[in-house]
N, C-alpha and C positions, 0 to 999 in steps of 0.2 A: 496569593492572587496571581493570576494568568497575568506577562508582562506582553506589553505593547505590539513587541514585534513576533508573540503568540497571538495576539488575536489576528495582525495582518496578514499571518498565513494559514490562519483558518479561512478568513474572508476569502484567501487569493486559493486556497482549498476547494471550498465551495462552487465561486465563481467557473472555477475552471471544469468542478463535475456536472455545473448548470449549465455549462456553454454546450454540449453536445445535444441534452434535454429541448432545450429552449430551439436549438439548429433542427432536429427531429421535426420538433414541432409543427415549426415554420415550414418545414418540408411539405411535412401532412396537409395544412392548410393553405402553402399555393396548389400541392396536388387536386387539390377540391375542387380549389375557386378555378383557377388556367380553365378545367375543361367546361366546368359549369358557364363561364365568357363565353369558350368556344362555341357553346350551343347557342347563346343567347347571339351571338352578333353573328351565326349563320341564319338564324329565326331572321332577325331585324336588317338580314342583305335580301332574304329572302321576298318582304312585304317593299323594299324599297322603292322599286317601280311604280308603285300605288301612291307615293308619297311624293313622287320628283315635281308635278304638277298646283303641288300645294294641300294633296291629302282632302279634297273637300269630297262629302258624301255624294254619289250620283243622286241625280232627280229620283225622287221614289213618287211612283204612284197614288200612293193613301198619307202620301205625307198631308197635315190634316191643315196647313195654312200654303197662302199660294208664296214660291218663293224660287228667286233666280238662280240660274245654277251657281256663281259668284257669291249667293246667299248660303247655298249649302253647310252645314258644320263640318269642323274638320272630325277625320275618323280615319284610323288606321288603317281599317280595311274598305275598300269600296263593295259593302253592301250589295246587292243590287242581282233581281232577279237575270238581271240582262248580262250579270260579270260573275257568272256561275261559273266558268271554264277559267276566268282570270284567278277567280279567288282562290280555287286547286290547284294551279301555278302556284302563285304568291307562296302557298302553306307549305309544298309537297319541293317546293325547289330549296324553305329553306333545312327542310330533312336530307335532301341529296348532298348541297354541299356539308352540311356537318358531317356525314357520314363519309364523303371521301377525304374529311381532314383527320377524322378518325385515323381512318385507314392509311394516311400519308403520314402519320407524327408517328404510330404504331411500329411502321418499317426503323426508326430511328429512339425509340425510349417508351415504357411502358404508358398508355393510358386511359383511365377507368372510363367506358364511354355512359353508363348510370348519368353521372354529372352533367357529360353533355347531354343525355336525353332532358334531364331534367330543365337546363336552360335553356333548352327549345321549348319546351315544351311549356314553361313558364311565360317565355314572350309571347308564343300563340296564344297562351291563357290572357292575357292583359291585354293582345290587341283585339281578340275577340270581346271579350267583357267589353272594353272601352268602345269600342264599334257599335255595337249591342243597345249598349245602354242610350246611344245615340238615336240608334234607330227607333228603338221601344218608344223612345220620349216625343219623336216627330210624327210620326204613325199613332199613337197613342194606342200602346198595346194594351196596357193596365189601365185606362182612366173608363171611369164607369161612364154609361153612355155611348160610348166611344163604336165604330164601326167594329164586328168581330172578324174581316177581312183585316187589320192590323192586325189582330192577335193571331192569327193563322199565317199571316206574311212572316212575323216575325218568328212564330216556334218553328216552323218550315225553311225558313233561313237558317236558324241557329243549328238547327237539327242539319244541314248540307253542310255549314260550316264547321261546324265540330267533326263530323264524318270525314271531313278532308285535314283536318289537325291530327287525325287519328293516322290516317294515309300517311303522313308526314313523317308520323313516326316509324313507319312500316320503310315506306324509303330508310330512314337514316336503320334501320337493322338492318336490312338489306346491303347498301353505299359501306356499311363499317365492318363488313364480315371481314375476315384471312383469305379465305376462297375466292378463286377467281369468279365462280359463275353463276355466286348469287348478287356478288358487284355491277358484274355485266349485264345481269338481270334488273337490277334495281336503274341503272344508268341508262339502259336500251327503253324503259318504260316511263323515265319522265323524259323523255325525247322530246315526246308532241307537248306536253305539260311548259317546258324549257322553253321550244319555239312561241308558245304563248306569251313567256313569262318574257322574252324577249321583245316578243310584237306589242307590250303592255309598255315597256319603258318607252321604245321608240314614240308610241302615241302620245305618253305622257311629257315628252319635248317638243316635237313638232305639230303635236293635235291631229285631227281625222282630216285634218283641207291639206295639212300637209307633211303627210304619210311616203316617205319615198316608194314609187313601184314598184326599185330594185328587190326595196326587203322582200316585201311580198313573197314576190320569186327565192329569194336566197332562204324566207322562211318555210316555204313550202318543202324545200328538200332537205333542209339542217336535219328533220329529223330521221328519216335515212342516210344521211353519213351519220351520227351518231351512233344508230341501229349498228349499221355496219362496221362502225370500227369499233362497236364493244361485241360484236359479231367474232372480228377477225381477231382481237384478243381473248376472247373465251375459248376458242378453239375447238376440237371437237373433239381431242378427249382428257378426260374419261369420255364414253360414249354417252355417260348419261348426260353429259353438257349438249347435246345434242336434241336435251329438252328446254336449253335456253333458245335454242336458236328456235323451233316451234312457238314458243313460246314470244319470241319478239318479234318475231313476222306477224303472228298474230295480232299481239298487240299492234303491230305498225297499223295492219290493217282495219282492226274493230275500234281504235281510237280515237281516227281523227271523222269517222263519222257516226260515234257515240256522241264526240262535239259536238257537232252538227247538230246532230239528232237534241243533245239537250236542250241547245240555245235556242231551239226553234220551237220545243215546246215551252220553255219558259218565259221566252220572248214575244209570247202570243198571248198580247190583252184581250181579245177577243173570246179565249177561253174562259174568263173570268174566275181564273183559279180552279176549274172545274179537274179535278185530277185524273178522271177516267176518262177524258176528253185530248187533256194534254198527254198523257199514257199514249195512247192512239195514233195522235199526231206524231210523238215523236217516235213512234216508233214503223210508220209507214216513211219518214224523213227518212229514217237510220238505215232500213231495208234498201233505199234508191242511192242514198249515201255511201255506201260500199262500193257500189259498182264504177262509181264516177271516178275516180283516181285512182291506179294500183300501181302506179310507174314509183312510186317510195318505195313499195315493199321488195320490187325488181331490182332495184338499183340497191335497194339494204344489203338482200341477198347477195346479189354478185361482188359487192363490197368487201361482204364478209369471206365470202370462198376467194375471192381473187389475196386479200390479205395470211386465208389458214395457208394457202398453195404459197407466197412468197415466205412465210415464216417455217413454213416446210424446207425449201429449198434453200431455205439460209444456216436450217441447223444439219442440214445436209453437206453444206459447202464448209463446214466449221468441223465436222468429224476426221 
């Protein structure tokens, strides 16, 4: 028979070829989890703004009993034909930052961004469900009888809000590349999204009576300095980077009265949902909207050359 101090160094045998097993393991499974967090608590910085105020749903229109805004249900996301520009903030801001943590832990240790797409993509899944099923229930999208102006409010919501969790994920591909100039692409384009996502917190502390003016001002340009300083870091070559910067002028310019343009047709009870009506409006809005402000896309631009021209003559002064 095997004596005592045989089997304790089988055990202490064992033990010791388990211990590198068992450490592997454990590896694999924070490799997992770490990035799958990371996505999920850029998702849940991303919707924060919405929530700072207390999260209650906005007035809805077809909501089917009468009820104060202090009555509202709580809801992740603020709903609401009228916070169509907000909600593609909230979603699309929290794909940006995932995507440039990606890209900043990457410079420093391998990892899988799958995971983080996933826990992004997971928390948009659960605040929209949860939003959702809010709205359905007060609107009364399902209840037989019920007006079919709810059920049309609500698949035309879900249907923009989903479209914009999709966007989200298109950011964080973008935000997490190696390349400089699909970063700067991705950065340059939630610019004006950003500025919203910003002007969405401020309200939801101080209210609309008391909104400081300064933002206003300091919001209207944040999104040309941003433009420009992912301008003056993409650089211009390869020359084909020189289709980012095309490309984010444009955007600077066709964004912020696409805005415009949306809000005004969706924010128009007068249409009565009529979609070929508000088609029309917003897009006679969008046409006049262009031409009203171009002083961002000047000041992007010169941002951007004034910064390639100093980074020029700095790798000139270092040769």
């Amino acid at each position: 028979m095997p004596s005592a101090d045989s089997a304790a160094d089988a055990s202490a045998a064992a033990d010791t070829a388990a211990g590198p097993a068992a450490e592997a393991a454990r590896a694999r499974l924070i490799s997992a989890i770490a990035p799958f967090t990371l996505g999920a608590l850029a998702a849940a910085g991303g919707i924060l703004p919405a929530l700072l105020d207390g999260g209650r749903l906005p007035l809805q229109n077809l909501w089917t009993t009468q009820t104060l805004p202090e009555d509202m249900p709580f809801a992740l996301l603020p709903v609401s034909q009228y916070q169509a520009i907000t909600l593609l903030a909230l979603l699309v801001m929290g794909g940006v930052v995932a995507g440039l943590a990606v890209r900043v832990i990457r410079r420093r240790r391998p990892i899988a961004a799958r995971p983080v797409a996933a826990g992004l993509l997971v928390v948009h899944t659960i605040a929209i469900v949860q939003s959702f099923v809010v709205v359905a229930d007060g609107v009364g999208a399902f209840a037989e009888g019920a007006d079919d102006r709810g059920f049309f409010y609500f698949t035309g919501m879900l249907t923009g809000v989903e479209a914009c969790a999709l966007l989200a994920l298109l950011a964080f591909r973008l935000t997490s590349r190696r390349s400089v100039g699909p970063v700067a692409l991705g950065v340059g384009l939630a610019a004006v999204p950003f500025a919203s996502w910003i002007g969405t917190g401020i309200v939801a502390v101080t209210g609309l009576a008391g909104y400081p003016p300064l933002a206003a001002d300091v919001l209207r340009w944040l999104p040309a300095l941003i433009v420009g300083l992912a301008l003056a870091w993409c650089g211009v070559k390869p020359v084909a980077r020189l289709g980012v910067w095309a490309g984010l002028l444009l955007a600077l310019w066709l964004i912020p009265a696409l805005f415009t343009a949306t809000a005004y047709a969706l924010g128009m009870r007068v249409l009565d949902g009529d979609l070929a009506e508000m088609a029309d409006a917003g897009a006679q809005v969008f046409g006049m909207a262009l031409w009203v402000d171009l002083g961002p896309v000047v000041v992007a631009a010169a941002i951007g050359a004034v910064g390639v021209g100093a980074r020029m003559l700095w790798t000139r002064s270092r040769r």
